[in-house]
C-alpha positions as CSV (number, residue, x, y, z in Angstrom):
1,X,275.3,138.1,99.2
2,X,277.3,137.5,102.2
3,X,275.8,137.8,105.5
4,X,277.0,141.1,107.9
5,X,278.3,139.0,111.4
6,X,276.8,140.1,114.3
7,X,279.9,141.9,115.5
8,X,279.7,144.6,113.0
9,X,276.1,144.8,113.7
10,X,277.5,145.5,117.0
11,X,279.8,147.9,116.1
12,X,277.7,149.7,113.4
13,X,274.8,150.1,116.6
14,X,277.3,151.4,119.1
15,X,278.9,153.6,116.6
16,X,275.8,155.0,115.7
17,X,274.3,155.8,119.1
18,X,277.5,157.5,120.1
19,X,276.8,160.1,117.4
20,X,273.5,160.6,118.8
21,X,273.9,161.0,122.5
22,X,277.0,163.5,121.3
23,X,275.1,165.6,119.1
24,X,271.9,165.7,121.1
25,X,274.4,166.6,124.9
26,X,276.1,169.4,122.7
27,X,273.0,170.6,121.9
28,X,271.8,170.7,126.0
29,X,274.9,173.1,126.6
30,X,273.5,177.0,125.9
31,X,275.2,178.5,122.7
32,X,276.4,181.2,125.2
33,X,278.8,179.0,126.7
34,X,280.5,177.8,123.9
35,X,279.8,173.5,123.0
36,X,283.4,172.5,123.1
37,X,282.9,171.5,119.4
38,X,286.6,170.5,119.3
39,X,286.6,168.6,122.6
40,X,283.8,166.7,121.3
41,X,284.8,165.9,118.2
42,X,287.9,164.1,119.7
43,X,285.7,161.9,122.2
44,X,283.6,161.1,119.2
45,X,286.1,160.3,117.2
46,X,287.7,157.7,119.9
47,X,284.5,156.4,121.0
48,X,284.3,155.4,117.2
49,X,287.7,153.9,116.5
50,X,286.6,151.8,119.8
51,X,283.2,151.0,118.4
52,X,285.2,150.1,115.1
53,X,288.1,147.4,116.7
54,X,284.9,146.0,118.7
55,X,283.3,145.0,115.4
56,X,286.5,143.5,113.7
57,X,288.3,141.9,116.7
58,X,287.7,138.5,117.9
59,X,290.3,138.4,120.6
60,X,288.7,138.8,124.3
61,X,291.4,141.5,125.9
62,X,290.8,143.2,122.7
63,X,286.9,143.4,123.0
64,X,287.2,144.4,126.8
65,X,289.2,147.6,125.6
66,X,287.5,148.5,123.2
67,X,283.9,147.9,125.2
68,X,285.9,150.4,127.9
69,X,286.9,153.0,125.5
70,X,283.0,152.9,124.4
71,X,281.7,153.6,127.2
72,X,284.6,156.0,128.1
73,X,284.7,158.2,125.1
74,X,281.0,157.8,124.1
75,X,279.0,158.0,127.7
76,X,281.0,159.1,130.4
77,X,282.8,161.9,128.9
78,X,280.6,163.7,126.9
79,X,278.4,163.3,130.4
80,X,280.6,164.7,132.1
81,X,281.3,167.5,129.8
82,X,278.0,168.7,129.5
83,X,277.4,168.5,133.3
84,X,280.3,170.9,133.9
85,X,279.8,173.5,131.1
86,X,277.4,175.3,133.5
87,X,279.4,176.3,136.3
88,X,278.2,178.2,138.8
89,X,279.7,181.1,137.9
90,X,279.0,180.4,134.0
91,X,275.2,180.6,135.7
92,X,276.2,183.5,137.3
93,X,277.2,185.3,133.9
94,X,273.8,183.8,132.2
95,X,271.4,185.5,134.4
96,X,273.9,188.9,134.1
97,X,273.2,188.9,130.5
98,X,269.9,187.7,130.5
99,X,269.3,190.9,132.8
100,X,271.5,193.2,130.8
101,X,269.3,192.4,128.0
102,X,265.8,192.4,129.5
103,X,267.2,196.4,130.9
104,X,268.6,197.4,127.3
105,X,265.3,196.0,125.5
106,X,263.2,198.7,128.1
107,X,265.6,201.2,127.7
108,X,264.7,200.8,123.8
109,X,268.4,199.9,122.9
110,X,269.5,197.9,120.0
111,X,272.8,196.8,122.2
112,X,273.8,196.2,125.4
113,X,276.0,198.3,127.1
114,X,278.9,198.2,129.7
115,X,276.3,199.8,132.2
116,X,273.7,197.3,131.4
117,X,276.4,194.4,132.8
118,X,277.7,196.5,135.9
119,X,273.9,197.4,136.7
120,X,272.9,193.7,136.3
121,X,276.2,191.9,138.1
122,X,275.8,195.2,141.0
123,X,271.8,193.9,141.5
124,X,272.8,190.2,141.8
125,X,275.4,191.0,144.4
126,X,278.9,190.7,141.8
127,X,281.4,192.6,141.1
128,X,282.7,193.9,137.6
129,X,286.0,194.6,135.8
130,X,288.4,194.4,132.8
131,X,291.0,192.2,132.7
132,X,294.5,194.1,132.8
133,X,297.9,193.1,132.9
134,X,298.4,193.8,136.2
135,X,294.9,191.9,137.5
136,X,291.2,193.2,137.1
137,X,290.9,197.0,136.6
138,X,287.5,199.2,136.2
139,X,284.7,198.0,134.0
140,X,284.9,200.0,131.4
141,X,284.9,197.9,127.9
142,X,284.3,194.1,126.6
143,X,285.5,191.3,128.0
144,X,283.9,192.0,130.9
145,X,285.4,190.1,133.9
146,X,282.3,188.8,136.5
147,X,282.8,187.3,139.9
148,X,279.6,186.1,141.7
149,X,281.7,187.3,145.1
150,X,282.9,190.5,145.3
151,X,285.3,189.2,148.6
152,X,286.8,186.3,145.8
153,X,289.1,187.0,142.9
154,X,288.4,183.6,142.2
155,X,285.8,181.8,140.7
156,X,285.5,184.4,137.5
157,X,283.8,184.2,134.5
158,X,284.7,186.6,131.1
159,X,281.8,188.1,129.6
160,X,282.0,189.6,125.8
161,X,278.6,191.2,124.2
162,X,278.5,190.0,120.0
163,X,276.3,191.5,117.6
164,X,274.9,194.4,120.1
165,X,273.1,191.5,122.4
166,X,274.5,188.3,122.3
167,X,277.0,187.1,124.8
168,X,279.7,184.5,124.6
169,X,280.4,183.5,128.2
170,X,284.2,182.1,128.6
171,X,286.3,181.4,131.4
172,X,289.1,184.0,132.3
């Protein structure tokens, strides 16, 4: 039986702890936000082929690329990712719904209502509307629009209710 080289031992190592650390930083972003499955996938994928040419490439410029694109793809990115998925308005819209909920589950109501979310963004100082072609109208159905400052049209956050009390917080 021939021997694995220390190289693909490497490799195989690397490889594997990328697909750790990107499962387990996907899994630190709340479902609410979305995980940027896609976008992950795609680092993953490079921080693998790079993992891959380290363990069958001998030539030094070669190794130094693909030790870059390692760390790139497998660390830095996904790091970075994860850090930015919560936004402070993404925040903003968490503790909406989080209030919208806690109102509709004393009110006794299976869903959450549009007048759950204006109530909640009026109490934390937002503002509410509905996107529209011609900017953000009146709040009066899902996707809701939220702006932590009423004074700003910008930063905003869209907010859309799923299944009665779920959200799924995306960016306008």
């Amino acid at each position: 039986m021939r021997a694995v080289s220390r190289n693909k031992r490497l490799a195989a190592a690397l490889g594997a702890g990328c697909v750790v650390l990107s499962v387990v930083l996907a899994l630190l972003v709340d479902g609410r936000l979305g995980r940027q499955v896609g976008v992950r996938t795609a680092m993953l994928a490079l921080a693998l082929v790079c993992a891959a040419i380290l363990g069958g490439r001998e030539r030094r410029t070669i190794r130094i690329v693909a030790w870059t694109g390692v760390a790139i793809w497998g660390v830095f990115a996904p790091l970075t990712l994860t850090t930015s998925a919560a936004s402070p308005e993404a925040k903003f819209a968490l503790a909406v719904h989080d209030d919208a909920r806690a109102a509709a589950q004393r009110k006794a109501q299976s869903t959450i209502t549009v007048d759950d979310i204006r109530t909640a963004v009026t109490a934390r100082g937002g503002a509410v509307g509905r996107e529209t072609p011609n900017g953000v109208a009146g709040a009066d159905a899902f996707p809701l629009v939220l702006r932590p400052d009423p004074a700003h049209q910008r930063p905003r956050i869209c907010l859309t209710i799923v299944n009665g009390t779920d959200a799924r917080i995306t960016r306008c």
